[in-house]
N, C-alpha and C positions, 0 to 999 in steps of 0.2 A: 768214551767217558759217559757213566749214566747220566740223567736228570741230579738225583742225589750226589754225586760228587761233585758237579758244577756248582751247587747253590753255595757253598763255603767261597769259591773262588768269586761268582757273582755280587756276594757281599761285602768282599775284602776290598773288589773293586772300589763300589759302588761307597765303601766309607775313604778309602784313599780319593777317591775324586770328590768329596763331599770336604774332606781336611783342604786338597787341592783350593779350591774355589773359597772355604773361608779364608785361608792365608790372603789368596789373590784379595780378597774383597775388605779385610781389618785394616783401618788406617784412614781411609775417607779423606775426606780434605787437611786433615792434622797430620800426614803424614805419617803414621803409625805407631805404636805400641806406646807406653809411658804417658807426662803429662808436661810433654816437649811445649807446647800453645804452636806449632810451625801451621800455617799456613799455604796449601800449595796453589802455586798462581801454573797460568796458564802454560808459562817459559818452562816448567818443569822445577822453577826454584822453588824453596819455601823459604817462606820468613816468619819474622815473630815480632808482634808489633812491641817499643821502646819498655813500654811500662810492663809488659809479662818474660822477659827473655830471664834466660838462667846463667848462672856464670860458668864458666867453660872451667872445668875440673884442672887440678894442676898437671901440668903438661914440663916436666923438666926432665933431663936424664941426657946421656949420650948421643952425638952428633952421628953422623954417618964418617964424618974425617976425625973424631975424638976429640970432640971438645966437647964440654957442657954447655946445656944451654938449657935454658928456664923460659917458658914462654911470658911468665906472668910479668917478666921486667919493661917486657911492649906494653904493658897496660898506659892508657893516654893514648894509642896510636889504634891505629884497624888494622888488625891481624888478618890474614888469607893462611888457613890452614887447608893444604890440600892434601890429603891420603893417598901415595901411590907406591908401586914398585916398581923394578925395572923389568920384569917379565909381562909385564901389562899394559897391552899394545896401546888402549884407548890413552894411557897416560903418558908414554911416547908422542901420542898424535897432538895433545894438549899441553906438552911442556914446553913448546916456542911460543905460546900463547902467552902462559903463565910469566914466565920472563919476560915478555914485552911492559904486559902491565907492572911488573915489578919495577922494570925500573923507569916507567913512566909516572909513576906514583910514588916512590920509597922518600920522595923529596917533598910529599904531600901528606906524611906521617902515618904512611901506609910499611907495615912490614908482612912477607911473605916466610913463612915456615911448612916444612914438609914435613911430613913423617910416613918413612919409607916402612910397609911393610913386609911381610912372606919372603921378604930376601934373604938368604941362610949366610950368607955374607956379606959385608962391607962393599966388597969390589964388585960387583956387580953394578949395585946403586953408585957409586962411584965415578964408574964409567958411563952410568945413565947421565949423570950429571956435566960430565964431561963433554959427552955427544950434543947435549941438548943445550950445554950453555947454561945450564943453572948457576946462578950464583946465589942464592939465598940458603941460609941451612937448615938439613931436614936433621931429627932424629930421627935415630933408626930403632926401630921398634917390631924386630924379625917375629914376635907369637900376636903382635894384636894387643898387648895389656895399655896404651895409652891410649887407644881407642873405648876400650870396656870401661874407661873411669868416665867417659860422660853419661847423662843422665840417658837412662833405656826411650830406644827409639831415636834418640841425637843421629846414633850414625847405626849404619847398619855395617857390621864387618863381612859381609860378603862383598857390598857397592864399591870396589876398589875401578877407578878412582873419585872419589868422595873429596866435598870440597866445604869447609864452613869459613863464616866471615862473623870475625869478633868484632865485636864492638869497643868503644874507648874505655866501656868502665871493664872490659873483660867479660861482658855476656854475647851467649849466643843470639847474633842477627839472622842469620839467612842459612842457610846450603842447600847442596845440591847435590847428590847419590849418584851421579851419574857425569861423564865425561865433559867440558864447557869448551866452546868456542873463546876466543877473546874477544869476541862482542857480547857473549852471554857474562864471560867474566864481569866486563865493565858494567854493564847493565846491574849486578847482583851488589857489585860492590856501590853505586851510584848512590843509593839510598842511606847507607850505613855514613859515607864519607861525609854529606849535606848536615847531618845532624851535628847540633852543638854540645 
């Protein structure tokens, strides 16, 4: 290959690794794109301090078992909405966690809601639920569209599993992009629960 034909390949590079390193680098301590106000702390959470949060977009539609459900009827309590699937190991490894604090909390006006994505079927998720002892319920949201209604940069639909914590009046507190312990759970939800 001459000199002259490398330079096209050289440059295609050199601006692909250039996009590379902006993406990695947009976002800073806000957590990325939009004009979310998140915060990110050290644990890998962000938050959003009482007086700037946004209110979490309407979130109703079908169950994964066929019921309806509307998240906005939890307003007054702290919602744990977590985004997972059941092909999606880190969410597997996280859902005996998720359950613990669920029902260590649901008597502290704490409600958890799932919303299962990328699952092409019901039974799938279903039997996620089953294995793992879920009892709270998800909808199911097989293309991503109850994700895309919150405000850009809330969630990123690739970070499956992705986790936000509402607050009482229905604004976004906190989340997390990435898989939680249930000490990390408790720790994210601790702040949101304290406030009056």
């Amino acid at each position: 290959m001459s000199a002259a034909s490398r330079a096209p390949l050289t440059l295609t590079g050199a601006a692909v690794a250039a996009l590379l390193l902006s993406a990695c680098g947009s976002g800073g301590t806000s957590g990325g794109g939009g004009n979310t106000n998140f915060v990110m702390g050290e644990d890998g959470i962000s938050t959003v301090e009482q007086g700037e949060r946004t209110a979490a977009p309407d979130l109703s539609g079908g169950t994964i078992d066929g019921k309806q459900l509307d998240v906005a009827s939890y307003q007054g309590k702290v919602v744990v909405l977590n985004v997972w699937g059941s092909w999606c190991a880190p969410c597997r490894a996280e859902a005996p966690g998720f359950e613990t604090v669920y029902k260590d909390l649901k008597g502290q006006g704490v409600q958890f809601v799932g919303i299962n994505t990328r699952d092409t079927s019901t039974k799938n998720a279903l039997a996620f639920e089953k294995q793992y002892g879920v009892t709270y319920p998800s909808l199911y949201d097989p293309t991503g569209k109850l994700m895309l209604r919150f405000e850009k940069g809330t969630l990123n639909p690739q970070a499956i599993p992705s986790t936000l914590v509402i607050d009482r009046d229905g604004k976004v507190a906190a989340r997390s992009l990435a898989a939680l312990s249930e000490d990390k759970l408790r720790k994210m939800l601790a702040p949101v629960l304290a406030e009056k």
